[in-house]
C-alpha positions as CSV (number, residue, x, y, z in Angstrom):
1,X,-129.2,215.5,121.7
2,X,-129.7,216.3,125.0
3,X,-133.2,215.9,125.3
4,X,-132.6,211.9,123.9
5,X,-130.0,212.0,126.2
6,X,-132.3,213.0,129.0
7,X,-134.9,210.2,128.3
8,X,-132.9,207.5,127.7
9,X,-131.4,208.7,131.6
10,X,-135.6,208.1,132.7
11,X,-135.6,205.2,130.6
12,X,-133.0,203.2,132.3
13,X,-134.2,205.0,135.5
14,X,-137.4,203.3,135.4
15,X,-135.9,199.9,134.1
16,X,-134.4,199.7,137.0
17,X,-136.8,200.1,139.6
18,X,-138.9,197.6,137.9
19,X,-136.0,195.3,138.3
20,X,-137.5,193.3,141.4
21,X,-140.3,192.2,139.0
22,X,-137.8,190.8,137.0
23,X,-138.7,187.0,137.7
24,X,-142.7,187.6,136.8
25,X,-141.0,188.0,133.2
26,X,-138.2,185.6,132.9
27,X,-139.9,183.6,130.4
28,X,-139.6,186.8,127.8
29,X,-136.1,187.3,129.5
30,X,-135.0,183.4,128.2
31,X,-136.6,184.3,125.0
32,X,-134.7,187.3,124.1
33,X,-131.3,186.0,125.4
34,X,-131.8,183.2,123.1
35,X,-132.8,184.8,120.0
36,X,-129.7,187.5,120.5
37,X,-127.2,184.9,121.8
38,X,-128.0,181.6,119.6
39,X,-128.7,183.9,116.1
40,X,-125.6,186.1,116.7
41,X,-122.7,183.1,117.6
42,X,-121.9,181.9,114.7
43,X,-121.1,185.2,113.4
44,X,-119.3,186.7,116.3
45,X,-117.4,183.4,116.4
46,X,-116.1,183.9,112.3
47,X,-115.8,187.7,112.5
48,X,-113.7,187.1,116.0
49,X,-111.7,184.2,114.6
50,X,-110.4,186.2,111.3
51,X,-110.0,189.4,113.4
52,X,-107.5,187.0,115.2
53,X,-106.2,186.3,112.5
54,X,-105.5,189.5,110.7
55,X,-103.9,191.0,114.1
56,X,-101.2,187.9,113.6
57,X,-100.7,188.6,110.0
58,X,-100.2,192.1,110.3
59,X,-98.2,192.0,114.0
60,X,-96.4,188.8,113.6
61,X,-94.1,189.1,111.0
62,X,-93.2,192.7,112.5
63,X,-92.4,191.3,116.0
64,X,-90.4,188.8,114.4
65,X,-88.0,190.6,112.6
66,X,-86.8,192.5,115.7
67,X,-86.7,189.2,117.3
68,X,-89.7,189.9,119.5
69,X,-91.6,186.9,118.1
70,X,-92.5,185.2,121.8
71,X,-94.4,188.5,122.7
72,X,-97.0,188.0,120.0
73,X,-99.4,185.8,122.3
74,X,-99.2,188.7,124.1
75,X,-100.2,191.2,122.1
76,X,-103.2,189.8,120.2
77,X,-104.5,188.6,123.5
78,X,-104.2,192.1,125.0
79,X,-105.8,193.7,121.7
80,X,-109.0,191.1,122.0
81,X,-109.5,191.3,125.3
82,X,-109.5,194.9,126.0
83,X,-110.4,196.3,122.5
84,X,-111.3,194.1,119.7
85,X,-113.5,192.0,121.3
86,X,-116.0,194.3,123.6
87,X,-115.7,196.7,120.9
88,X,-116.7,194.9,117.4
89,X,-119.1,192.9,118.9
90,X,-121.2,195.6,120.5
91,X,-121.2,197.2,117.4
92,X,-122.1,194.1,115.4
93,X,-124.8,193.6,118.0
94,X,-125.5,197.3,118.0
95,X,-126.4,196.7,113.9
96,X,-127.9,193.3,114.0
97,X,-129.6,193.2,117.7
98,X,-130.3,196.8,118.2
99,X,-132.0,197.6,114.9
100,X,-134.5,194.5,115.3
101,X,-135.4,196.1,118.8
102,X,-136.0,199.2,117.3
103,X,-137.9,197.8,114.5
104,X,-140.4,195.9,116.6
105,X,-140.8,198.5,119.3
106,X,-141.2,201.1,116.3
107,X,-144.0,199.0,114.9
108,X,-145.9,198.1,117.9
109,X,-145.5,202.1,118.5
110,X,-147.0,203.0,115.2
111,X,-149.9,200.4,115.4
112,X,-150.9,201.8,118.6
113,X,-149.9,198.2,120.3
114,X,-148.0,200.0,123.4
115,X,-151.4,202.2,123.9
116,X,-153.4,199.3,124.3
117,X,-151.0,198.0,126.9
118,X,-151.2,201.3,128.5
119,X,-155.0,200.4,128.4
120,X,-154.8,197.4,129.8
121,X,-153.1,198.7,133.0
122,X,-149.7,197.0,131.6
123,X,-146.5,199.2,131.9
124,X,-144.4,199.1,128.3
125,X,-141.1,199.4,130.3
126,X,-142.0,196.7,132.5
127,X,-143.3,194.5,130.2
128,X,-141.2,195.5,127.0
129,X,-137.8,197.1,128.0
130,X,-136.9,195.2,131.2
131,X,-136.5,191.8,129.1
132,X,-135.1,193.1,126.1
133,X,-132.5,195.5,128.5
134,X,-131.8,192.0,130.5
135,X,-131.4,189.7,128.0
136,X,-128.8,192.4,126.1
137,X,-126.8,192.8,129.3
138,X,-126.4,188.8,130.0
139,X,-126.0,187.9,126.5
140,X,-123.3,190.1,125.1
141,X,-120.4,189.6,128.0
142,X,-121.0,186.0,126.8
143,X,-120.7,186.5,123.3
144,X,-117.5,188.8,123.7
145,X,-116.0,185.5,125.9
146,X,-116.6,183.8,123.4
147,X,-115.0,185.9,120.3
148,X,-112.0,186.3,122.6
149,X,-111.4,182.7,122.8
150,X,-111.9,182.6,119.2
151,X,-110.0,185.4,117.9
152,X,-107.0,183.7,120.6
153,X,-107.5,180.5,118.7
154,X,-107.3,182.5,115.3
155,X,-104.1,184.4,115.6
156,X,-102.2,181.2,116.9
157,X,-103.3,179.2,114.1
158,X,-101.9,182.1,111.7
159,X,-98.8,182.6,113.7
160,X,-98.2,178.7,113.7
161,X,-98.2,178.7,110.2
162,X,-96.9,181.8,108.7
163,X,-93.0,181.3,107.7
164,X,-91.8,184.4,108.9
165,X,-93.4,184.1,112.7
166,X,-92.4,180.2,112.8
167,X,-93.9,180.4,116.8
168,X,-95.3,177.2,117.7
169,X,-99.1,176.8,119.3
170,X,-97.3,176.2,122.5
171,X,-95.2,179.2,122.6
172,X,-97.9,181.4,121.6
173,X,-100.9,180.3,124.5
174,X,-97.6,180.4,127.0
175,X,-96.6,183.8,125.5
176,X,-100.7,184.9,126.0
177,X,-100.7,183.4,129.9
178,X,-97.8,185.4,130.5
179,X,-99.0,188.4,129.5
180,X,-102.9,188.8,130.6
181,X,-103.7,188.7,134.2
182,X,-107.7,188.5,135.3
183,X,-108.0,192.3,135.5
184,X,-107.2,191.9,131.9
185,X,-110.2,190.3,131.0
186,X,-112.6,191.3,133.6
187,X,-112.0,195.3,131.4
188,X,-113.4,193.8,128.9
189,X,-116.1,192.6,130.8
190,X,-117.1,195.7,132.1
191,X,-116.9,197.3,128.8
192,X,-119.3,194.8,127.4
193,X,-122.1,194.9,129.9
194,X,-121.6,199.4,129.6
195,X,-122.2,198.9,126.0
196,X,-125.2,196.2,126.4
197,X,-127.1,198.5,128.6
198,X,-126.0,201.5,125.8
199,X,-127.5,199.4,122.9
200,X,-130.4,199.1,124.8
201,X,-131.5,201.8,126.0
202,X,-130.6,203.8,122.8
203,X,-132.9,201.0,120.9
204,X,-135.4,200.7,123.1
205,X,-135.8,204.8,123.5
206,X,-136.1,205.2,119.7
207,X,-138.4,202.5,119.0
208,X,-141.1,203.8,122.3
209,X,-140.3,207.4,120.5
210,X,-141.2,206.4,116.6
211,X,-143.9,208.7,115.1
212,X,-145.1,208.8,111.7
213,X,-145.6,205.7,110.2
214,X,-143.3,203.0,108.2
215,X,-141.2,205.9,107.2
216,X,-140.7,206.9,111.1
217,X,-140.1,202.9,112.1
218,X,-136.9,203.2,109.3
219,X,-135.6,206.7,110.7
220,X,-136.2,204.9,113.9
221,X,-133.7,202.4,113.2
222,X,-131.2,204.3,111.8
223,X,-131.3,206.9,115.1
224,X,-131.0,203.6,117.5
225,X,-128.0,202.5,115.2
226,X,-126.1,205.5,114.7
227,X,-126.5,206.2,118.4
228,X,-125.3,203.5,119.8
229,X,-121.9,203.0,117.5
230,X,-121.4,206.6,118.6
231,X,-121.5,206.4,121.6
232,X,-120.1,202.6,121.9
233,X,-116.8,204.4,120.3
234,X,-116.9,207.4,122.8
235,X,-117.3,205.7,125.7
236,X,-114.5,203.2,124.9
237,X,-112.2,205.9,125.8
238,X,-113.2,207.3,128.4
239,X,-113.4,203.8,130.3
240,X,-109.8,202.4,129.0
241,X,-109.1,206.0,130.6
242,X,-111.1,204.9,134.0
243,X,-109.8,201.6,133.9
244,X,-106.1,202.6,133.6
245,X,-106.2,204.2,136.7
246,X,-107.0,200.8,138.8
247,X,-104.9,198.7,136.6
């Protein structure tokens, strides 16, 4: 463990002082920002909107009985922004984005691809991670804006409509302004650009680390999974922790 821990620490080390050649690559940059951000909306947008929905349904009817039904706004949006949000779409990125990174770092590993960049005179980090890391970082903060505003538009619709809430579209976006302020959502921000560069590096490392063929590409992927939900979940607290303190 802590060796991995150790080399994904070089890993991102190196990543970034190859960072001013960022621009010679920006064409791979465009191309992996697209393929995570254009593949992966449409899914973060339904899982986001029904996660929405379920906190209504399940908080809603609650809040309402003890006559606390103009707080709800407040709530979900809280529970998105912070939580939800940064949290399950890491980890659906972390299982969708992160695996496929592995997988084609794996191979190209396996194949002996990476050695003839290496022979070439063409760094692997350079010219593999730094666009992959880059594109990750931008992408997901954008995707977890975008599932917040979804799983906002979720839970009012659900509120709006379930009998026992009876809280108008109105009343719940004025309950949600009144309870998030920008330090709100800039939390969950900086939790989703911590857990890009996390999915990244922990894909990234396993796939420049496979050994042993087609069998070591799948074990590979599974490491660069597990790792990042684990640690996805483990640093979550400890930042809400950090972030309390300048809330």
């Amino acid at each position: 463990m802590f060796q991995s821990i150790g080399e994904m620490t070089t890993l991102l080390g190196q990543t970034l002082l190859a960072l001013p050649l960022l621009w010679r690559h920006r064409d791979k940059v465009a191309e992996q920002f697209f393929e995570i951000g254009n593949a992966s909306l449409f899914l973060v947008c339904l899982i986001a909107f029904f996660l929405g929905g379920v906190l209504s349904l399940q908080t809603g009817p609650i809040l309402a009985e003890r006559g606390m039904a103009g707080v709800i706004g407040s709530v979900i949006g809280n529970s998105m922004v912070k939580e939800i949000a940064p949290v399950m779409i890491s980890m659906l990125l972390a299982g969708r984005v992160g695996s496929a990174m592995a997988a084609e770092l794996g191979s190209m590993r396996v194949y002996q691809e990476i050695d003839a960049l290496r022979t070439m005179n063409i760094n692997p980090v350079r010219y593999l991670v730094l666009p992959r890391l880059t594109a990750i970082v931008l992408a997901l903060p954008m995707l977890v804006v975008v599932a917040i505003l979804a799983g906002w538009f979720g839970g009012a619709l659900v509120a709006s409509t379930n009998p026992r809430v009876g809280l108008s579209f109105p009343g719940y976006f004025a309950s949600l302004r009144d309870g998030l302020n920008t330090w709100d959502v800039a939390n969950g921000l900086i939790k989703s650009v911590v857990f890009a560069v996390v999915i990244g590096l922990a894909s990234c490392h396993q796939g420049l680390a496979t050994v042993g063929g087609p069998r070591g590409i799948g074990r590979a992927v599974t490491q660069a999974v597990v790792i990042s939900l684990s640690m996805i979940l483990i640093l979550d607290y400890f930042l809400t922790r950090l972030l309390m303190y300048f809330d």
